[in-house]
ROFI-958524 format. One record per residue (C-alpha): residue number from 1; residue in one letter; x, z, y. Coordinates in steps of 0.02 Angstrom, whole numbers. Layout:
- num | residu | x | z | y
- NUM | A | X | Z | Y
...
REM end
This chain:
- num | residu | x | z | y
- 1 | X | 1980 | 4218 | -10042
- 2 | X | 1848 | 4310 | -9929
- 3 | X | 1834 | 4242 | -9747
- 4 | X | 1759 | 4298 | -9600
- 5 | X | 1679 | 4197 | -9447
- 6 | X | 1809 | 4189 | -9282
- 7 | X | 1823 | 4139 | -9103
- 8 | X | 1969 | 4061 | -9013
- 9 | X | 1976 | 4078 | -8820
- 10 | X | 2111 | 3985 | -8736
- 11 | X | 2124 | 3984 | -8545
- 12 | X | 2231 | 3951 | -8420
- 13 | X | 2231 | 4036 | -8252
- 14 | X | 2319 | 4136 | -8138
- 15 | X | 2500 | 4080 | -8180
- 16 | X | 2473 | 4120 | -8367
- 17 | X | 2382 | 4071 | -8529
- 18 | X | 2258 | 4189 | -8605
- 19 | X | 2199 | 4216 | -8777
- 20 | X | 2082 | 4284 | -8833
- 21 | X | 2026 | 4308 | -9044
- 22 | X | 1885 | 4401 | -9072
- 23 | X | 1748 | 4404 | -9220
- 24 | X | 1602 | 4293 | -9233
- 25 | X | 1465 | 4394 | -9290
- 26 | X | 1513 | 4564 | -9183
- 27 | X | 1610 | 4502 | -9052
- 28 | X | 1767 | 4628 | -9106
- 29 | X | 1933 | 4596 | -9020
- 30 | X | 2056 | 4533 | -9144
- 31 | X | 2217 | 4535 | -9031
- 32 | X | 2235 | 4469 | -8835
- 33 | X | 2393 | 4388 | -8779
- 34 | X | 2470 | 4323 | -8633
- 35 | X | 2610 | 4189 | -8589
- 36 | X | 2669 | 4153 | -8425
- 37 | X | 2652 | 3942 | -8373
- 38 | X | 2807 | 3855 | -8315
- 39 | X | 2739 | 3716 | -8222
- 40 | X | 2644 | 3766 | -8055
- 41 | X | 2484 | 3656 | -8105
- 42 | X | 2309 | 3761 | -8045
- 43 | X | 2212 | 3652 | -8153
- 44 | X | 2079 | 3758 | -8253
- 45 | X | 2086 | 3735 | -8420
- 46 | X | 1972 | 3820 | -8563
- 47 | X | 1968 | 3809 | -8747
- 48 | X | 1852 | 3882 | -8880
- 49 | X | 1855 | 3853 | -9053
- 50 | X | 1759 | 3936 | -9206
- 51 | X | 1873 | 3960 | -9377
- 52 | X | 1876 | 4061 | -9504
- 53 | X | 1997 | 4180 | -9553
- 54 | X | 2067 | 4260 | -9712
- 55 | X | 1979 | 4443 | -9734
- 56 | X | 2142 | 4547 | -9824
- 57 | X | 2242 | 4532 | -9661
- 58 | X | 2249 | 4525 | -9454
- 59 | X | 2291 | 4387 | -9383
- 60 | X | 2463 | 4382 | -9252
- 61 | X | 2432 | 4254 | -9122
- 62 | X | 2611 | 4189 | -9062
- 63 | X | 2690 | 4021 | -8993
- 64 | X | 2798 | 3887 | -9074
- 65 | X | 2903 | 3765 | -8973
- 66 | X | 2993 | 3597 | -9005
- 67 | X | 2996 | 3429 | -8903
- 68 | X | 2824 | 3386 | -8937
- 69 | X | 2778 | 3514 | -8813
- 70 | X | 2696 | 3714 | -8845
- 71 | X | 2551 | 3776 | -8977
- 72 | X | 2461 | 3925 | -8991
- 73 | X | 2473 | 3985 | -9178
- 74 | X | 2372 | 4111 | -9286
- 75 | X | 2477 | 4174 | -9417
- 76 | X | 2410 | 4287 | -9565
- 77 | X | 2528 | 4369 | -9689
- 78 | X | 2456 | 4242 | -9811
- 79 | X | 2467 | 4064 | -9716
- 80 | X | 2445 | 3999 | -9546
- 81 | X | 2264 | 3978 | -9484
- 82 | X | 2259 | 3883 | -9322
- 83 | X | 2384 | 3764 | -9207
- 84 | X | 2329 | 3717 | -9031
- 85 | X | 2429 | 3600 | -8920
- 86 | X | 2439 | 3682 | -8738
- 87 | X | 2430 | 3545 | -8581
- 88 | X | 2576 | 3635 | -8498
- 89 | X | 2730 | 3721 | -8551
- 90 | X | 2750 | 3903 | -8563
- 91 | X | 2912 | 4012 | -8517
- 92 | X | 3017 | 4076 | -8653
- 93 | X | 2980 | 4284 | -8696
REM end
């Protein structure tokens, strides 16, 4: 399986979490998404991470919930790619 070089932006500010995927090598937006916070907290928080990701299909970046708390999740059509535990809780879409 081909893979190509990635970048993982997490931040939180403003009321909401950001994300951010773009491509290592060109710096080409892979998807942007949003999710509102549902704790009033103002602490800045940042996360980067390189990965690599599967080159037949684009990534969807989404949230999963249980009672360990929220992750950010990159899906492809072929597996998922990347879990990150968020500090604070994010409101239901």
């Amino acid at each position: 399986m081909m893979e190509r070089p990635a970048v993982i932006e997490i931040e939180r500010r403003d009321g909401a979490y950001r994300i951010e995927l773009s491509e290592r090598e060109t710096g080409r937006s892979l998807g942007t998404r949003t999710f509102e916070r549902t704790e009033a907290t103002e602490t800045p928080y940042k996360h980067v991470c390189k990965l690599r990701l599967p080159v037949e299909s684009e990534p969807t970046i989404d949230i999963e919930s249980d009672n360990e708390g929220d992750r950010i999740v990159l899906r492809t059509a072929e597996r998922t790619c990347y879990r990150h535990a968020l500090p604070t809780p994010v409101a239901a879409n």
